[in-house]
C-alpha positions, -999 to 999 in steps of 0.1 A, spaced: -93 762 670 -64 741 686 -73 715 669 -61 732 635 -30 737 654 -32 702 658 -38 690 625 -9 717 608 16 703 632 10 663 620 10 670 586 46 692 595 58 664 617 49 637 590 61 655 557 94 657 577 100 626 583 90 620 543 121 645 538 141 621 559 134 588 540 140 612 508 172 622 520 182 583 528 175 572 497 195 597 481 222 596 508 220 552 492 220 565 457 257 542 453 251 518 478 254 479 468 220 461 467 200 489 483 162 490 479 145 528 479 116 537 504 79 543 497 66 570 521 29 560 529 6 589 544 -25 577 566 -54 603 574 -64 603 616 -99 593 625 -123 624 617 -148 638 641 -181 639 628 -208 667 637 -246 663 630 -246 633 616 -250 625 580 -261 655 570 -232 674 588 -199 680 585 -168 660 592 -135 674 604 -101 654 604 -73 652 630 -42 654 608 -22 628 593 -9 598 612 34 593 609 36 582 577 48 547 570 81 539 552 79 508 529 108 492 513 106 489 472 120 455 466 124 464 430 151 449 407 181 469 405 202 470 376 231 443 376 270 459 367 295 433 358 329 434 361 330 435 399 352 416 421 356 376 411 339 362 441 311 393 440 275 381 429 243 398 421 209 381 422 186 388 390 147 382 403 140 374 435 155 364 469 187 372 488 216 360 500 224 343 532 245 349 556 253 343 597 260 371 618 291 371 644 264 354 667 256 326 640 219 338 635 207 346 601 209 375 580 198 387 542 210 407 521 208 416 484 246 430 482 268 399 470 306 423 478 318 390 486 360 386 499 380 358 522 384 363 559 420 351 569 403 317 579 392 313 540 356 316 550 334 335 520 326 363 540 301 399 533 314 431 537 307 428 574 327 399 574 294 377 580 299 344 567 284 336 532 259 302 538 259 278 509 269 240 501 303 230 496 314 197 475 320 168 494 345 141 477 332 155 441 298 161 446 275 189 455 246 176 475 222 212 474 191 191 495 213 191 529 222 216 554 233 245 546 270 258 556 300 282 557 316 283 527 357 275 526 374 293 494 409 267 493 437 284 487 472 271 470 457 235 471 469 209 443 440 189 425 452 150 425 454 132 394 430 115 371 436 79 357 431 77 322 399 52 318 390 61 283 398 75 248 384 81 217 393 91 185 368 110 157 388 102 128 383 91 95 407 70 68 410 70 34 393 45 17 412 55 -15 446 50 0 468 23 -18 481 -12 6 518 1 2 533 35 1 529 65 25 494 68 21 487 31 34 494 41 71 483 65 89 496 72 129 479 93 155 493 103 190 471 109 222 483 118 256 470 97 287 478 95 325 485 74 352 479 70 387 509 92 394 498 118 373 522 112 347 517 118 308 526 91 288 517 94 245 497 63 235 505 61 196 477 45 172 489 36 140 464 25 110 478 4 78 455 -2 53 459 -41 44 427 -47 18 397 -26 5 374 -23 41 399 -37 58 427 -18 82 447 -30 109 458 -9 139 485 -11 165 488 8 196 522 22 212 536 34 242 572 43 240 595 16 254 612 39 280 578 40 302 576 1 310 598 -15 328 601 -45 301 605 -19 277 635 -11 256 642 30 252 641 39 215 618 9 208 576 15 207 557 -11 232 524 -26 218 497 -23 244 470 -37 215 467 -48 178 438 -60 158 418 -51 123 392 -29 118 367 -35 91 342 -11 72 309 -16 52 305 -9 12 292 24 28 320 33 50 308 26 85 327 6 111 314 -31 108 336 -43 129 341 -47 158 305 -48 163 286 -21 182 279 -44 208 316 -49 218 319 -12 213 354 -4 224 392 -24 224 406 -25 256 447 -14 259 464 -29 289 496 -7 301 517 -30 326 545 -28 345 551 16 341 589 22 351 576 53 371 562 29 396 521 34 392 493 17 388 487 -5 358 463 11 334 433 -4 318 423 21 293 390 15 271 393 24 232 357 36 228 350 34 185 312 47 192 297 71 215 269 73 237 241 69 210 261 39 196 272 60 164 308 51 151 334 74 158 357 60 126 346 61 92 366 52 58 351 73 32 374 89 5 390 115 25 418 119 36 429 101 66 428 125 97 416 133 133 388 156 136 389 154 174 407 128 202 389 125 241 402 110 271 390 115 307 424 115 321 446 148 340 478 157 357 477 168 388 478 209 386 479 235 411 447 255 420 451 287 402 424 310 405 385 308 422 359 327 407 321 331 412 304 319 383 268 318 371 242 301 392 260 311 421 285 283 417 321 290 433 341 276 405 382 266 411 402 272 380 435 250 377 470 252 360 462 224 335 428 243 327 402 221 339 370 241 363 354 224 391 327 234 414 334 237 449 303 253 461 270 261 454 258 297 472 224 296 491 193 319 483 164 323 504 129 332 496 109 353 518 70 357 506 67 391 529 98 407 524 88 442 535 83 427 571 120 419 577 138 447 602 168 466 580 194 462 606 219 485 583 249 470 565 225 467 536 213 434 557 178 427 570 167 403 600 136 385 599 110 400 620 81 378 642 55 386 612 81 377 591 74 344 568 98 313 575 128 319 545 131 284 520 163 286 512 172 264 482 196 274 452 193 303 423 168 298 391 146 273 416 109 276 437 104 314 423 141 322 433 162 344 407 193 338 390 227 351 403 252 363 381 290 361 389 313 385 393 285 413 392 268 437 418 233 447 419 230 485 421 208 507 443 172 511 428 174 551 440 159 570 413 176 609 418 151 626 391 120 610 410 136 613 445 138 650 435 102 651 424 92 636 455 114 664 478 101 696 457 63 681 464 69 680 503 85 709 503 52 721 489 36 700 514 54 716 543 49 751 534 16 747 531 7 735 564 30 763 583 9 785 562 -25 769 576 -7 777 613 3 814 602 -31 815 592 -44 800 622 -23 822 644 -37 854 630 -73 844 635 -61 839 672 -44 871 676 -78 889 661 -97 869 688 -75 876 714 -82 916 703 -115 913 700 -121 902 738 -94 927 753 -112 955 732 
């Protein structure tokens, strides 16, 4: 008879701790990256009386067992520009106060006052960070640094190309005989300077070219007067390719000496055909124009804005618009993550059961993609939370009805002797 006392009182004790994870999850319906809870009920070993052809009566219900849904929530953009959410599996990683390891699904990333990516919990974000221009994602991970106010140095000017096309219908004399085309380069100073190509057509197939640099910039120049840094003749087949020069030459090379601002000399490469050794100037009856100019040259600019982009990529925006990638965020996988230890502050620690995390980089080994400036949201689900509460509430009434019950068959006992 105890023994239904018993069994009333574990299923009481274990349908109210269900309540409790209910009232969690709903209490994390808002919360950034966080995972609802799967209450798992276990029956107690039952006592069996006359054997297989008797009857068997169970002890109750063990505590029940919370498991964590690692289900994919859905992702909001427009958050925060260094915020990320991860789309598939793994998390993000990041080192406690102590340096040890944490994960954690909620990328609410900001700067400490040191410029170190930090969590909400001001645990710093693990990831790569570029190293003279490259990203090298097979090392060590480390804290990321998010630069502030710095000034991206200057790129030389190595090579330019124009997509252009000239008139094969044009006349030797008159307007339509030339044809001029300006293109800004720099130097080693990070000054501009305007290179100016100019075409004259001088036979059918057959066009020469000069290249200028305004006198003022060279030291041997003379202001008001254009510097030729290159001449020479371009010549076309009957079906308007470039013939010459040949493919195998492939570009002209204009020498800028002697700059009056005081850099380097420039050696700047005049590529007529790109990669796949297609020419990049054709004479066809057209007229003569620029459908696009290259060249792999910039100022030096001031660091404008850093933003989380796709892939988990911490790109720098500058003033003369260029976007370079100063980090690469980390991701681990875990193969069990159910056995990590929530430690609260939406992050987890790895438990002793817990499978070693292989950290590596979004979209890679099973690992999901991350999206930039985007949070994932909580995976709570209030209609079936609700569902879940009305059933235990069910539950729970129920079993204080089987100790009621219980009780009363007691009392008539209790009656029965004292009578």
């Amino acid at each position: 008879m105890f023994s239904t006392f018993s069994t009333a009182l574990s299923a009481l004790d274990a349908n109210s701790i269900a309540v409790a994870a209910v009232g969690n999850d709903l209490a994390n319906l808002n919360t950034t990256g966080y995972k609802s809870t799967q209450v798992a009920f276990a029956d107690l070993i039952s006592e069996s009386i006359g054997g297989i052809n008797g009857y068997q009566l169970g002890m109750g219900t063990a505590r029940p067992q919370t498991i964590r849904q690692f289900n994919q929530g859905s992702v909001q953009t427009g958050a925060g520009t260094l915020d990320a959410a991860i789309q598939g599996q793994g998390f993000f990683v990041v080192n406690d106060a102590n340096g040890g390891p944490l994960y954690t699904r909620d990328g609410t990333f900001t700067t400490d006052t040191n410029g170190y990516l930090v969590d909400a919990q001001g645990h710093k974000v693990q990831g790569w960070m570029t190293v003279n221009g490259v990203l090298n994602t097979s090392g060590a991970t480390g804290n990321i640094v998010v630069p502030t106010g710095a000034l991206l140095s200057p790129t030389v000017t190595k090579n330019v190309s124009l997509n252009m096309n000239l008139n094969s219908a044009a006349s030797t004399t008159g307007t339509s005989s030339t044809f001029s085309q300006p293109m800004t380069v720099y130097d080693s100073l990070g000054d501009s300077h305007t290179l100016t190509f100019t075409f004259a057509k001088t036979a059918n197939n057959s066009w020469s070219y000069t290249v200028t640099v305004p006198g003022s910039d060279l030291t041997s120049g003379t202001a008001g007067t254009p510097s030729s840094v290159s001449s020479g003749t371009l010549t076309f087949n009957a079906d308007g390719t470039l013939q010459t020069p040949a493919a195998g030459s492939g570009s002209v090379a204009l020498s800028i000496t002697g700059l009056a601002d005081g850099a380097s000399d420039m050696k700047v490469n005049w590529n007529l055909y790109d990669s796949s050794g297609n020419p990049q100037i054709t004479q066809y009856d057209q007229s003569s124009a620029v459908s696009a100019n290259t060249q792999d040259g910039n100022g030096a600019a001031q660091l404008t804005a850093v933003t989380m982009g796709d892939g988990g990529q911490l790109m720098a925006q500058y003033s003369n618009g260029q976007q370079i990638a100063i980090a690469q965020l980390a991701l681990a996988s875990i193969r069990n993550p159910n056995s990590m230890i929530a430690i609260g502050n939406n992050d987890f620690r790895a438990s002793s059961v817990t499978a070693p995390p292989v950290i590596g980089t979004a979209s890679t080994g099973g690992r999901g993609d991350i999206v930039g400036e985007a949070l994932e949201q909580s995976t709570v689900n209030i209609s079936e939370e609700f569902t879940h509460l009305l059933t235990l509430q069910q539950a729970y009434q129920a079993n204080s009805r089987v100790i009621t019950s219980e009780n009363t068959i007691l009392q008539a006992t209790v009656n029965l002797i004292q009578g």
